[in-house]
C-alpha positions as CSV (number, residue, x, y, z in Angstrom):
1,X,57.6,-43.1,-50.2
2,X,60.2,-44.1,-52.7
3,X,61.7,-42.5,-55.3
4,X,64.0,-43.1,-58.5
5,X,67.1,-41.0,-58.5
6,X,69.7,-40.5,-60.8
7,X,73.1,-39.1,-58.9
8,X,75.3,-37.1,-62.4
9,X,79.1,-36.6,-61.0
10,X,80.5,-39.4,-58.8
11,X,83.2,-36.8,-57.4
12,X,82.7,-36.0,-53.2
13,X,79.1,-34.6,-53.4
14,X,77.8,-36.8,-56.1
15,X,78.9,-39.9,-53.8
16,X,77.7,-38.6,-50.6
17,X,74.4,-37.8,-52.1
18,X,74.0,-41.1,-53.8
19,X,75.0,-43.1,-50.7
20,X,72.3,-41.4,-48.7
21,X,69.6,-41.6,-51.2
22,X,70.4,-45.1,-51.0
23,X,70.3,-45.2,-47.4
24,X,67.0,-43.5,-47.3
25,X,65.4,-46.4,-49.3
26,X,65.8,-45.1,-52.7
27,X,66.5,-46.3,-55.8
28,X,69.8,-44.9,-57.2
29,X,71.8,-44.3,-60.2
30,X,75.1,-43.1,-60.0
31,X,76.8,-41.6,-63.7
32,X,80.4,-41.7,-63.7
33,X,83.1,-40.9,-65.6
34,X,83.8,-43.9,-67.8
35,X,87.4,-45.1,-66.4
36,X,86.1,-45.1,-63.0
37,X,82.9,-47.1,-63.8
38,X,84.3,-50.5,-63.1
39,X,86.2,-49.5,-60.0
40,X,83.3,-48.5,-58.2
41,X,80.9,-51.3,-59.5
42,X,83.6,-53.3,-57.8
43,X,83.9,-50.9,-54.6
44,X,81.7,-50.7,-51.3
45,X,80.8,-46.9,-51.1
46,X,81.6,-45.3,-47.7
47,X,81.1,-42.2,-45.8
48,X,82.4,-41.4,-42.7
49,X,82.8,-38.3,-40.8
50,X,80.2,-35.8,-39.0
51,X,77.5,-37.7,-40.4
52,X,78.0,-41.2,-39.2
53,X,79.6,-44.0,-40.3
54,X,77.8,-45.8,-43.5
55,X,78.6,-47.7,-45.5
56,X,77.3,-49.6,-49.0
57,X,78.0,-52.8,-50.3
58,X,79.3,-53.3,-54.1
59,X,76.2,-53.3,-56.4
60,X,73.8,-51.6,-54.0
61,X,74.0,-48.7,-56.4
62,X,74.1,-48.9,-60.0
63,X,77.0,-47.4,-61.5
64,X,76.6,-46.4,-65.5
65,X,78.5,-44.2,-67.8
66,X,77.6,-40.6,-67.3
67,X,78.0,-40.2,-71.4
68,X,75.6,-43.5,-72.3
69,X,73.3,-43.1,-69.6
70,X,70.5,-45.9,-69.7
71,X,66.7,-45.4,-70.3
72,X,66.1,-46.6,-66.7
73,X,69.0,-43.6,-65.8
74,X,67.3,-40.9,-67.9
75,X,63.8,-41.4,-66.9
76,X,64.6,-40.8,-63.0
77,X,61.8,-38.8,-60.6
78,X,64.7,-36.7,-59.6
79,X,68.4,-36.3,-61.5
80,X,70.9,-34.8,-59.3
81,X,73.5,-32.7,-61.1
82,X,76.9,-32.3,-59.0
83,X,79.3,-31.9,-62.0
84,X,80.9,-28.3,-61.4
85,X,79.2,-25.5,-63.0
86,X,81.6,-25.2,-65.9
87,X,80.5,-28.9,-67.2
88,X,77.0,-28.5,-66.8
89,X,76.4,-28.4,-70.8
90,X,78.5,-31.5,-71.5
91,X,77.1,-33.2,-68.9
92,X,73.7,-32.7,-69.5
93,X,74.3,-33.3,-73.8
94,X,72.9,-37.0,-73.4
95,X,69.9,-36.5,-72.0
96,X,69.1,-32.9,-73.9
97,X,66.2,-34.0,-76.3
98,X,66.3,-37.4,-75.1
99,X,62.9,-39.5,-74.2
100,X,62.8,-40.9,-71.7
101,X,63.5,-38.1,-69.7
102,X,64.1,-36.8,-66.2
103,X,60.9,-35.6,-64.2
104,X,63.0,-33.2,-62.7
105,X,66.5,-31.7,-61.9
106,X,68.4,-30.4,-58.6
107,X,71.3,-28.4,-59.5
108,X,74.1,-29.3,-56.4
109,X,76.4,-26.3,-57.4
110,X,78.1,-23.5,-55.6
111,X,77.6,-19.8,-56.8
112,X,75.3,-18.4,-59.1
113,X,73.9,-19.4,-62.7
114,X,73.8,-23.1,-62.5
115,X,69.3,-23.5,-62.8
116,X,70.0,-20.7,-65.5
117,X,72.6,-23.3,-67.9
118,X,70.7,-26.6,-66.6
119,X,67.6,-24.4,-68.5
120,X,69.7,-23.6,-71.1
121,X,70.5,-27.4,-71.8
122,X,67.3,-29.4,-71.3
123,X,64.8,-27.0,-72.3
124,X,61.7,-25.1,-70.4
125,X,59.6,-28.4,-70.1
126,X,61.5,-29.6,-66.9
127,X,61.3,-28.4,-63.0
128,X,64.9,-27.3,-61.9
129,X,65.7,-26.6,-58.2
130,X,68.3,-24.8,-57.0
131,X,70.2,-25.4,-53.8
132,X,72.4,-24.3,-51.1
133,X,74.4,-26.8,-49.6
134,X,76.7,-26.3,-46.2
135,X,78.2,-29.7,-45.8
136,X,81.5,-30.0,-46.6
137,X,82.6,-33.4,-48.2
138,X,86.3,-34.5,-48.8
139,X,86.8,-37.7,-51.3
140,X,89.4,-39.9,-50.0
141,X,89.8,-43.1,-52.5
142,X,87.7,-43.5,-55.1
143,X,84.6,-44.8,-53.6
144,X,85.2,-42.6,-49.8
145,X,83.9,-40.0,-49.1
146,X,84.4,-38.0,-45.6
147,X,82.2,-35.3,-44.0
148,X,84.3,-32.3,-42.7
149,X,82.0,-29.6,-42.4
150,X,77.9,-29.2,-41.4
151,X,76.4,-26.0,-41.3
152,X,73.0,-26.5,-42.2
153,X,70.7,-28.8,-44.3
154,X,71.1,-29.2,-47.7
155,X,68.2,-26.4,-48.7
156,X,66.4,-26.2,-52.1
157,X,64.1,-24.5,-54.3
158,X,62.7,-23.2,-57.3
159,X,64.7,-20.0,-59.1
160,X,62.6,-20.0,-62.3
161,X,59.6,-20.2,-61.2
162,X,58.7,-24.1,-61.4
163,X,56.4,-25.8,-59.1
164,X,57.6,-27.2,-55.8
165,X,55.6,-30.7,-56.0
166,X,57.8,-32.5,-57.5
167,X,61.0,-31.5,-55.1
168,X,58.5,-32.1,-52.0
169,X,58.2,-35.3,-53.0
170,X,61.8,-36.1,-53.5
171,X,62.5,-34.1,-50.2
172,X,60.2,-36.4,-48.3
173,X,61.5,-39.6,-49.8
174,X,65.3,-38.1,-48.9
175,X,64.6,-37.9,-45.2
176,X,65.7,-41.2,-43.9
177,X,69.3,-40.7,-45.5
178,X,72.2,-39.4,-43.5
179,X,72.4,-35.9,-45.6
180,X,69.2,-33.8,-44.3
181,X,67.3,-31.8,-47.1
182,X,64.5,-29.2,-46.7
183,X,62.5,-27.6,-48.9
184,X,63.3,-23.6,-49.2
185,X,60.6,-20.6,-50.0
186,X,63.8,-18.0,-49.8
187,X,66.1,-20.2,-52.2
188,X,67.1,-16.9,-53.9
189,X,68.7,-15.7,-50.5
190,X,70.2,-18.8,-49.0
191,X,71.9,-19.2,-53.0
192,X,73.3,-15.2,-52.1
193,X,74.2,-16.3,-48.6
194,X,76.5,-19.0,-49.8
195,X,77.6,-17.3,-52.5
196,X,79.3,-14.8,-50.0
197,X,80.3,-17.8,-47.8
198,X,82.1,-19.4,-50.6
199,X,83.6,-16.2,-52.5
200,X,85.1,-15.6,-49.1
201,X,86.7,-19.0,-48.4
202,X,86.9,-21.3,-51.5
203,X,89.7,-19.0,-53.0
204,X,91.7,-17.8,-49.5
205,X,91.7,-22.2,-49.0
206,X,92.9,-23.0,-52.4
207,X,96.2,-20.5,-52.2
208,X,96.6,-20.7,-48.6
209,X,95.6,-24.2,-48.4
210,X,94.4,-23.4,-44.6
211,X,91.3,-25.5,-42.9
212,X,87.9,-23.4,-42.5
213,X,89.1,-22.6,-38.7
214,X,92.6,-21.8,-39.6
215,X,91.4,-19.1,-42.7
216,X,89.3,-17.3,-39.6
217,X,91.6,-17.0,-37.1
218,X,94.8,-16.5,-39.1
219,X,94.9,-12.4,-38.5
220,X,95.9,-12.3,-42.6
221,X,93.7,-14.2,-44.2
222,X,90.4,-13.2,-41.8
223,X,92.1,-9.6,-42.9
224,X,91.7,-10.8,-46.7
225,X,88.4,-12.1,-46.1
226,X,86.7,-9.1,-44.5
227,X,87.8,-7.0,-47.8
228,X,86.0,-10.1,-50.0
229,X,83.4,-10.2,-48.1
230,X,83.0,-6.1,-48.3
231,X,82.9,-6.2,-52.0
232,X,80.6,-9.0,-52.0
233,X,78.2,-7.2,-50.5
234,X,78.4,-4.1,-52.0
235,X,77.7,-6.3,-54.9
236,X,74.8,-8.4,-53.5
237,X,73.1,-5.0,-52.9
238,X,73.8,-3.7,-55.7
239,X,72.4,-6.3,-57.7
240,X,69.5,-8.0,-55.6
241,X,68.9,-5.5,-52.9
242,X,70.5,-8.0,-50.6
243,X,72.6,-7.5,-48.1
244,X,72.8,-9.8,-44.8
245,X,75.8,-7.9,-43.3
246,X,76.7,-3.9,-42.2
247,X,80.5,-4.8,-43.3
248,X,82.9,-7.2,-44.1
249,X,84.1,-7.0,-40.7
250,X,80.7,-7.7,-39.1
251,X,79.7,-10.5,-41.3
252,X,83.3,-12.5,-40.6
253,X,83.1,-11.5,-36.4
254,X,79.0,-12.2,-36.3
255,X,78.6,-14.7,-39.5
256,X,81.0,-16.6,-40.5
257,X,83.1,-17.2,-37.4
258,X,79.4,-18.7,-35.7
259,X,79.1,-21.2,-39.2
260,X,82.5,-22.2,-39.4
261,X,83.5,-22.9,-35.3
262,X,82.8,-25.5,-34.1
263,X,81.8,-27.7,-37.1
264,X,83.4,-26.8,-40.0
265,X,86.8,-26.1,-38.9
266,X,88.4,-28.8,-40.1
267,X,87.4,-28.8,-43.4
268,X,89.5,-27.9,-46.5
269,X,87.8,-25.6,-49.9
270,X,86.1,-27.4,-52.4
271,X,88.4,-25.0,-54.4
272,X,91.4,-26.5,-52.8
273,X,90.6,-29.8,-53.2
274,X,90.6,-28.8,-57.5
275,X,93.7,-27.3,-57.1
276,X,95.4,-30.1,-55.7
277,X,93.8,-32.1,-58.1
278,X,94.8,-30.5,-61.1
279,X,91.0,-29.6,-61.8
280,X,89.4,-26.6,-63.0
281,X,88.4,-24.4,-60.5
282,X,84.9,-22.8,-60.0
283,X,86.0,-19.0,-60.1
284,X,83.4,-18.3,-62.7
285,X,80.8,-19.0,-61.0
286,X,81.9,-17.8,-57.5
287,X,84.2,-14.5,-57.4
288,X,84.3,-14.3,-61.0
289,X,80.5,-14.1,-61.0
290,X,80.6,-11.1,-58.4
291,X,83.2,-9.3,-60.3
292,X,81.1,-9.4,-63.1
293,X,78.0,-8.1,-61.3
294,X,80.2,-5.3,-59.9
295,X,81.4,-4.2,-63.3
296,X,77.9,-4.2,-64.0
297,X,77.0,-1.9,-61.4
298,X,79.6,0.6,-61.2
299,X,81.3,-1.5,-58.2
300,X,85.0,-1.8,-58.0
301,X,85.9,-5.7,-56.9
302,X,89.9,-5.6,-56.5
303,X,90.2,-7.9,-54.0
304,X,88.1,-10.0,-55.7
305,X,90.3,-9.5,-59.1
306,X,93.9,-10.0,-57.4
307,X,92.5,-13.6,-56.4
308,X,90.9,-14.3,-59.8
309,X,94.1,-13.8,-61.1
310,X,95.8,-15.6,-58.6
311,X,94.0,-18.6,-58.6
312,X,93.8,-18.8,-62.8
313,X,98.0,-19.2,-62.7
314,X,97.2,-22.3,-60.2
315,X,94.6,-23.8,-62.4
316,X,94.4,-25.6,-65.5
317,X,93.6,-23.1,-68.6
318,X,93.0,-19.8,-68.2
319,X,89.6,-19.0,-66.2
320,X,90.2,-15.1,-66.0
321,X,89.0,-15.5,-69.8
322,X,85.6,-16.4,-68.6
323,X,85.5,-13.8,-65.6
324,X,86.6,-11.3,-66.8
């Protein structure tokens, strides 16, 4: 079965998934930003790491402009949004109203609200699926990408209430790349699930600037942890009736500790690797996005508030504007 897919972000994820979409037999569009167009046209794209060693000659995927995207680019089976949450409306401006368009979307994002904005931008007349995604993937030149962390396959569903066919489909064609992918009937948990993963690590990485391992065996930071993780899901129960741990304390000892040892312990934050860049972080959408929900529900979040704060006077702009 084969596919047309069109990759949106060439940062870590948007690489890796291209490269095995590519693998897997498909046919592939990568949208980049436009000063880095002609240096990957010009590059082999690699990927290294937990999931083997691949790699992709020069021209095996086509690279366009993310804001000019071709006909052949907009009228994909499948287009893969990786962009971070906060760019999802910019992103998605040249194809909003545009014919052709995509047949469907996968939103690649971390926290909460991403099928939501997709929505927002292209209209109801389009299947979005969510996803969860517990690989961690480090960029390392500007057409490498390496795998530090796998937890799980890349898990995906429907949060609004599309059909699955279409995402089947795309699944199935996906399976001979190196990145596995499975279709998910509990999206809306697994989406919670890493939500509490991530609000507990992305933001202890980025100030700390600790590996996976090191941030859960540290006696501070798992300290600093357990209290995120208690508000979280205080939070998650509040607001979804979901709640996959008795405590903080339980879910780092019996949870996280199981996920991160033995192979993700190398791995660095997403939200670290923004930081160091000089990129916006994703607080909105991760601990800014339970603070919210606690505020909503009568649920104090100051751990959750002190690092909001904290990681806004590391970033670019101001994000506590936007979480709080």
């Amino acid at each position: 079965m084969t596919v047309t897919a069109t990759v949106l972000g060439a940062g870590s994820v948007g690489l890796g998934i291209a490269a095995s979409l590519a693998i897997a037999g498909q046919r592939v569009t990568l949208l980049a930003r436009a000063g880095s167009v002609a240096a990957l046209r010009a590059s082999a794209i690699t990927v290294s790491g937990l999931h083997g060693e691949h790699a992709l000659a020069a021209g095996a995927i086509a690279i366009e402009e993310a804001a000019a995207p071709s006909a052949t680019a907009r009228s994909c089976d499948m287009l893969v949004v990786t962009t971070k949450a906060h760019d999802i409306a910019a992103a998605l401006a040249p194809f909003a109203g545009a014919e052709p368009a995509p047949r469907a979307v996968l939103s690649l994002h971390n926290g909460i609200g991403a099928s939501e904005a997709i929505r927002a931008a292209l209209g109801p007349g389009i299947p979005i699926y969510a996803s969860a995604m517990m690989i961690g993937l480090e960029r390392q030149g500007i057409a490498h990408v390496v795998s530090k962390a796998a937890s799980s396959p890349i898990n995906a569903g429907p949060l609004l209430g599309d059909a699955t066919a279409p995402l089947e489909r795309f699944v199935a064609a996906a399976q001979g790349g190196f990145l596995p992918m499975r279709v998910d009937p509990t999206i809306r948990e697994t989406v919670l699930f890493k939500l509490l993963f991530n609000t507990c690590m992305n933001p202890t990485g980025a100030l700390t600037g600790l590996t996976y391992g090191e941030l859960v065996t540290h006696p501070s930071t798992r300290g600093l942890i357990e209290r995120l993780a208690e508000e979280t899901l205080a939070v998650l129960a509040a607001a979804h009736g979901y709640r996959p741990a008795a405590s903080g304390e339980a879910y780092a000892r019996d949870t996280l500790t199981p996920i991160v040892i033995p192979r993700s312990a190398g791995h660095r934050s997403s939200m670290l690797q923004d930081v160091a860049a000089g990129r916006r972080t994703e607080m909105a959408s991760l601990n800014g996005a339970v603070a919210r929900l606690g505020r909503l529900h009568g649920i104090a979040t100051p751990t959750h508030d002190a690092l909001i704060d904290l990681i806004g006077a590391r970033s670019p702009g101001d994000p506590t504007k936007e979480v709080r």
